[in-house]
C-alpha positions, 0 to 999 in steps of 0.5 A: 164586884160579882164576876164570872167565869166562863168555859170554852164552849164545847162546839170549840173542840167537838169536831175535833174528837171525830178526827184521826191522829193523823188527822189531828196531826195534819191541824196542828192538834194532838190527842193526848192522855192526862198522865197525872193529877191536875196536869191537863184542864180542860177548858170547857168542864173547867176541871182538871183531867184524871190520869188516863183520861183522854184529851185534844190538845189544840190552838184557839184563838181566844182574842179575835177582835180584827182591830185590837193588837193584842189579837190571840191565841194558843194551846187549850185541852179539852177532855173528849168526855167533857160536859161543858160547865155552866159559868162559874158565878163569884167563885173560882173553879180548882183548876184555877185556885192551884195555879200561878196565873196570869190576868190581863185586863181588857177595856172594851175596845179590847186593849190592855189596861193591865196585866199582873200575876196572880196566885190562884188561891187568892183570884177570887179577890183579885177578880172582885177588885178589879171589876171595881175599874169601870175600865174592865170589860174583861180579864183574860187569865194565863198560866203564868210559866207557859203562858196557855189561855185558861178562861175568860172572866167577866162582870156578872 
């Protein structure tokens, strides 16, 4: 079943990259600088920041529905250089293919119908079965150890 991934959109995160420190401070945010490989993916390039690369650290909330239980949000980074991808179709971004993760599985009225964790480099597969489930709307996917918001998939 073809899916599709999609970014953050970048006016997420652009009014961000004009505050202070302190400014992001006093939000709850933090600029930061990727210190090594693979350690920071930005969720609107879906790529992973080079060492020394600057980046905001942030709260989104990325499950708003009012009338679902499992509204939610938390920690995403995004690259102050970021160029927003377009949405990745049947295929999965690096970012993703080297992590453990979590998808969680949505119905249309945004309640969970699953959850399971899931090797990056075998999501592709994962994806495509579980769009089969005519009961999917949407699949959230996590990293699994810290649990952060990394991309929303859906059918394409």
């Amino acid at each position: 079943m073809a899916y599709r991934i999609d970014p953050l959109p970048l006016a997420v995160a652009r009014p961000l990259f004009a505050l202070s420190d302190a400014g992001l401070v006093a939000i709850g945010a933090r600029r930061m600088v990727a210190d090594r490989p693979n350690g920071a993916p930005c969720r609107v390039s879906l790529v992973d920041a080079e060492p020394g690369e600057s980046l905001i650290l942030f709260s989104h909330a990325h499950l708003t529905d009012p009338t679902s239980p499992y509204r939610a949000g938390g920690p995403v980074f995004v690259r102050e250089a970021a160029q927003p991808a377009d949405p990745v179709i049947d295929a999965v971004p690096g970012m993703l293919s080297r992590r453990l993760l979590s998808m969680r599985l949505y119905d249309a009225d945004w309640m969970m119908i699953e959850a399971d964790v899931v090797e990056g480099a075998d999501l592709d597969r994962r994806l495509s079965e579980a769009f089969r489930d005519p009961s999917v709307g949407t699949i959230h996917l996590h990293t699994a150890r810290r649990g952060c918001f990394m991309a929303a998939a859906r059918r394409a």
